[in-house]
N, C-alpha and C positions, 0 to 999 in steps of 0.2 A: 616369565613364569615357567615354560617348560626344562629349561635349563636350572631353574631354584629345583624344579617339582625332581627332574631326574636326578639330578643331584642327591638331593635328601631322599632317596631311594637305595639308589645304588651305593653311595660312599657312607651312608650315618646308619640306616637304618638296616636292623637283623630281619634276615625275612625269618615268617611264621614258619616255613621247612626248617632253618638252621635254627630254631629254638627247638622244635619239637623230634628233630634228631640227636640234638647234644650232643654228645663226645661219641656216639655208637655209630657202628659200622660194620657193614656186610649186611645180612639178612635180619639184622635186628634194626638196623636203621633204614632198610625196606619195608619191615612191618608198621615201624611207627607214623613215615610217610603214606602209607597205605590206608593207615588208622587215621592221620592228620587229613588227609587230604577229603574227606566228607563232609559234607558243613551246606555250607549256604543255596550249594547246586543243588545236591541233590534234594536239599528240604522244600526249594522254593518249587523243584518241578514236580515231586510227588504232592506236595502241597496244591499244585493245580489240578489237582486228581482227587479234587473236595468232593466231599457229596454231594453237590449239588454235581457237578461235572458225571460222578458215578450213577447218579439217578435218571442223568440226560444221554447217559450211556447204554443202562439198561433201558430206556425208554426206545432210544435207536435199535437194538436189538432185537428190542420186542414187536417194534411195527417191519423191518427189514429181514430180520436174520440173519443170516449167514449173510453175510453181502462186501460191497465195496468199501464199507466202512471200515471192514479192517485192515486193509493195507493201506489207506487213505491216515490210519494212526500211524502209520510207521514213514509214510509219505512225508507227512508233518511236524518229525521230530529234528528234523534239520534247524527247523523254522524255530522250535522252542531250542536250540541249541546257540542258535545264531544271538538271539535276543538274551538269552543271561551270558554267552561271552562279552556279548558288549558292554553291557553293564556291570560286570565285573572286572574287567579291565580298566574300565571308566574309574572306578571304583578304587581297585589297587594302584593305581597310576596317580590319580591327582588328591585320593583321600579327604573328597568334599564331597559332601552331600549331595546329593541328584538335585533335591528343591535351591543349594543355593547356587551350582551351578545355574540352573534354569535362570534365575533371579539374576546372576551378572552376566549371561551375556544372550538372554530374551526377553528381557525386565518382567517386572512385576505382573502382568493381566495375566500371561502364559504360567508363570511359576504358581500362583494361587488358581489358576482355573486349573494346572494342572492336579492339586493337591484335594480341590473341589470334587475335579473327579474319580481321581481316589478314593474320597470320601463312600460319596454318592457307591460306586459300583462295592468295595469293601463290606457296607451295608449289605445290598442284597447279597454278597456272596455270606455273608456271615447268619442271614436267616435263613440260607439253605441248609447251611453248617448246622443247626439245630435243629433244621427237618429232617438232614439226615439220623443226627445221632440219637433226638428221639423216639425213631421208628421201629427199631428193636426194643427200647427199653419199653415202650407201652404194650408189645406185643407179649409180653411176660407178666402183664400185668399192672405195670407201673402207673398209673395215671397221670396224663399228660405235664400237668405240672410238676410232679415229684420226677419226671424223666425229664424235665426242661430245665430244675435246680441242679440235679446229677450233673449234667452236662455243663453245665457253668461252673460247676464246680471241679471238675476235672480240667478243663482248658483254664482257671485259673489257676490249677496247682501247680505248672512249671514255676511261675514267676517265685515260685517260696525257696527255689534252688538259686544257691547263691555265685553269682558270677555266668561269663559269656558258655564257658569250657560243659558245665556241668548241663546249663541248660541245651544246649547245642546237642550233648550227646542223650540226653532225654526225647528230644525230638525226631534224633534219628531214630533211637528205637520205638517210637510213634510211627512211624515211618514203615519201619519195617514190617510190620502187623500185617502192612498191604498182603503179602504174600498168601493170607488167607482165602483172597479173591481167585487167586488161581487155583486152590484146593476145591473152591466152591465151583469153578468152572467145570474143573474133572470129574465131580460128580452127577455134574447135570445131563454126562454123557453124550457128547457131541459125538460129531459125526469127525473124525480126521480127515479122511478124502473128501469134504465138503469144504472145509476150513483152508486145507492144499490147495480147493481149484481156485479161489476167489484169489490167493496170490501167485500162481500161476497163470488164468487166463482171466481177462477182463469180463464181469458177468453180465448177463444179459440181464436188462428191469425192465420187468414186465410191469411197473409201475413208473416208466419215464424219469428220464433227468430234469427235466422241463416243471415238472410238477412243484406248485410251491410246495406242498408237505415237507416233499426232499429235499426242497432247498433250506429252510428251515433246519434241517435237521445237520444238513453239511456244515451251516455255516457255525452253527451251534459247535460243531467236530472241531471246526476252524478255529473257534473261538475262546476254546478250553485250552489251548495248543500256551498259548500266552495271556498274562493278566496284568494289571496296572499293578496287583500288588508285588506280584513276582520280581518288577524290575527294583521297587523302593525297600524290599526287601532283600534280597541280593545286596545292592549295594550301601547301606546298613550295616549289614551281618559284616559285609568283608572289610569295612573299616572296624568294625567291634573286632574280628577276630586279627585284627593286624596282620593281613594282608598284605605284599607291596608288589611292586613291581616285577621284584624275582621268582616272586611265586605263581607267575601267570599257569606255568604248566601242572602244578598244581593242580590252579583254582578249572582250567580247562575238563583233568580228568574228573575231577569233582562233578561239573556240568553233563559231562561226556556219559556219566552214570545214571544220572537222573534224567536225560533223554534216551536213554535205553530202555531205562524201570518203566518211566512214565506209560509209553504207549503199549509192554508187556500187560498190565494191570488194566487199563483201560481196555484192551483186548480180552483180557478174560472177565471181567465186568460185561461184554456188547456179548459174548458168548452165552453168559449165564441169562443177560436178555434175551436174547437168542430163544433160547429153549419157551419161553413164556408167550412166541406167535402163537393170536388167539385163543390166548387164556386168560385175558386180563378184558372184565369188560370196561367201555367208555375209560379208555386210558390215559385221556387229557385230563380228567377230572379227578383220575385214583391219586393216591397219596404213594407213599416210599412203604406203609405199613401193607397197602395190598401187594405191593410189588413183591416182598417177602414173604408173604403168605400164598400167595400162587407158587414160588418156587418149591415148597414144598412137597407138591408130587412130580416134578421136574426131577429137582436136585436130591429129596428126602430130606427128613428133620435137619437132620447133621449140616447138609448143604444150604438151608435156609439159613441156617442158626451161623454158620460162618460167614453168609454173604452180612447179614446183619452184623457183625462183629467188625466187619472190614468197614462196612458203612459206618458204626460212630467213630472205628477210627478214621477214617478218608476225613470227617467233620473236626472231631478234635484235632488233628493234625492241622486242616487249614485254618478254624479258627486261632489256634494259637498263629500262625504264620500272618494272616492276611492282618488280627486285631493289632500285629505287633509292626507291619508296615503302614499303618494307619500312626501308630504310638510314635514312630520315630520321625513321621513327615509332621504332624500336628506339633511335636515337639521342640523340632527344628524351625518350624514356622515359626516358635513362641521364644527361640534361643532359650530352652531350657534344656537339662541333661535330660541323655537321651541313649542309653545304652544298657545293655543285660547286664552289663559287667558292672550296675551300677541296684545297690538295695531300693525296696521299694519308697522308703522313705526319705532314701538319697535324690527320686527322681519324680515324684509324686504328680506330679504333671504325666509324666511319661507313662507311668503306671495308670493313670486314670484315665487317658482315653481307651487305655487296652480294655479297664474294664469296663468302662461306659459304654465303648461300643459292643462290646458284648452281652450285657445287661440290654441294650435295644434290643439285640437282634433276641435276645431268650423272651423278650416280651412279645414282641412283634408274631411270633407263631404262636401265639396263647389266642390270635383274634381268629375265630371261628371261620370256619365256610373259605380257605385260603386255596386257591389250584396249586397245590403242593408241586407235584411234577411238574407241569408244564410251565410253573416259574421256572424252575431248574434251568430246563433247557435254554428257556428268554433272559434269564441272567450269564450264561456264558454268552449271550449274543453280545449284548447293550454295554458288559464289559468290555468287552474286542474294538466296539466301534468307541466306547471312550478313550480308549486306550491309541488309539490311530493321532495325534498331536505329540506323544510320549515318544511314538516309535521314530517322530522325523526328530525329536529334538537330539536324539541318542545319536540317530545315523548321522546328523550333522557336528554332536561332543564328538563323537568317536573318530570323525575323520577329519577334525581341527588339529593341526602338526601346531598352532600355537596352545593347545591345550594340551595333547597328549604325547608331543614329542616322537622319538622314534617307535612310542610304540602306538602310533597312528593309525589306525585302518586301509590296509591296500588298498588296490582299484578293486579289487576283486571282492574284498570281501566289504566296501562301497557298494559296488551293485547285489550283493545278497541283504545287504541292508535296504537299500530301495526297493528290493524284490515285496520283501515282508511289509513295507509301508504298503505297494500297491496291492498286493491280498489284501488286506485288512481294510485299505481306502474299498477296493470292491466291494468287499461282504458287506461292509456298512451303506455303500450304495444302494446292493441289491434289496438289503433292509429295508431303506427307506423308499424302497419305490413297493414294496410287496405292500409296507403298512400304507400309503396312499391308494393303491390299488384294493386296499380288502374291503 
């Protein structure tokens, strides 16, 4: 297999770089590499920087402040780098689906429990996705349901874009909207020399390590870092966008990008929480609409009104992303087509779980009396620990030389793979001993 797999890489097939350079050369054929090489990385890791993840962010800010949590994003970005190289190589290398890998060489129980729980955490990331994006629009006025249709009706409108290329670069500039989040942090007027010392000197918590609250809230940190969708995504996108083997350094700087951005925006998201210590009453219980409306004397209209803005994007961005690695695993399960590059009517299966699942999750927040925030945060959790069966079967594709040939997983980056199984094995420990003990 690895000898057929390299083969049919290297000798038959054009990688995605030599298509997308064509006959140019010099600084024109460094721009279009520059332009080619954004895609799947960077969507899937700003993608994890959903609103639910942005809500469990400003939630950390706002009971912490200023604190360890922010160098603790940048601490972590290794970890989200580590995890879509592999699956992207996995991906460009042997040009088989993650579910049917799993299928021939863990059988059956592992490849649908793993898709189970895809399912299962997708969901809830997809009703944060519409907590988030309706929290601005009702605050303008909109009434819950006519800001719940909006939004389903935007995260549907990629799919009316025909082919991989078009939708890809739609998403990136979804993507890029982030950058409002840091307009909205600058206003809220922090402190510099306070933001300096927390990654300069380790801080002192006068509210304990030990403390469940903060552990709760770490692991939540932790947990946002990587997602079940992130990996069936990625490896997806990089067979739609034909991807191969040659194109690893590519698909690296691709990733290399998107664990840069990721923990940037995330950081200025816990900044803008930041400012809202002790201005937000009973905070477990507020919603994403009070969260924006306390920023207000914080950050002023302007600065509210752009965190809101970043927040349905951060939701539209990952609902398109998470409903469409749902769409490719379900569809794969069913061996039906299963690609952007394919009309909605070409793939109707394909299409329909994107919209079925996002029709639950726009219903599912219409039910009254829901602790908006503090799902947030318990959805990055219960993600992370589903996700911990995903991460051994990777580190174990990735470092099979009968799967992946020479381009196999050294020792070294073997043990950063075990690294990130045993975090995630922890957090989900420490999970289930805090929920036994409450």
């Amino acid at each position: 297999m690895t000898e057929s797999a390299t083969t049919y890489h290297e000798r038959e097939r054009i990688s995605f770089a030599e298509k997308m350079a064509g006959g140019r050369v010099g600084p024109a054929r460094r721009l279009w590499l520059l332009w080619a090489l954004l895609g799947p990385g960077i969507i899937s890791m700003l993608a994890n920087n959903d609103s639910g993840g942005m809500i469990s962010y400003t939630m950390t800010g706002a009971t912490f402040g200023i604190s360890l949590f922010l160098p603790l994003l940048f601490l972590l970005a290794p970890v989200g780098y580590n995890f879509q190289e592999m699956s992207m190589r996995l991906s460009a290398v042997t040009q088989a689906d993650y579910r049917e890998l799993l299928l021939r060489h863990f059988g059956r129980f592992w490849c649908y429990g793993s898709i189970s729980a895809l399912a299962l955490a997708n969901l809830l990331y997809i009703i944060t996705e519409f907590v988030g994006m309706t929290a601005g629009l009702t605050l303008v006025g909109l009434p819950l349901w006519a800001a719940d249709l909006l939004s389903f009706i935007f995260v549907g409108g990629v799919t009316f874009f025909i082919g991989y290329w078009p939708k890809e670069r739609v998403i990136l500039f979804v993507g890029a909207i982030n950058v409002v989040f840091i307009a909205a942090a600058i206003l809220s007027h922090p402190d510099p020399a306070e933001i300096g010392k927390v990654f300069t000197s380790w801080p002192k918590l006068s509210w304990g390590l030990g403390s469940n609250g903060m552990l709760v809230f770490i692991m939540a940190t932790i947990g946002n870092t990587v997602a079940p969708f992130m990996l069936y995504f990625q490896n997806s996108a990089t067979i739609d966008k034909e991807l191969t083997a040659k194109d690893l350094r590519l698909g690296r700087a691709d990733i290399a990008l998107g664990a840069i951005l990721q923990p940037l925006f995330a950081m200025a998201v816990m900044i803008c929480g930041a400012g809202l210590v002790g201005k937000v009453a009973n905070l477990d219980s507020s919603n994403p609409a009070d969260l924006i409306s306390a920023l207000v004397p914080v950050a002023g209209h302007l600065g509210a009104s752009l965190f809101a803005i970043g927040l349905f994007n951060a939701g539209w961005l990952a609902a398109i992303t998470i409903s469409l690695s749902s769409s490719y695993a379900v569809a794969s399960a069913f061996r039906s087509k299963r690609s952007l590059n394919h009309r909605i009517l070409e793939a109707p299966r394909f299409y329909g779980v994107y919209f079925g699942s996002l029709l639950l999750g726009a219903i599912i927040i219409l039910i009254p009396g829901l602790p908006l925030n503090i799902m947030a945060v318990f959805t990055q959790i219960i993600a992370a620990m589903l996700l911990v069966p995903d991460l051994i079967f990777l580190v174990l594709l990735t470092s099979n030389p009968g799967i992946m040939g020479e381009y196999v997983s050294r020792w070294w980056k073997q043990m950063v793979g075990w690294a990130i199984v045993a975090l995630y094995a922890a957090m989900s420990a420490v999970t289930i001993y805090l929920t036994l003990a409450a």
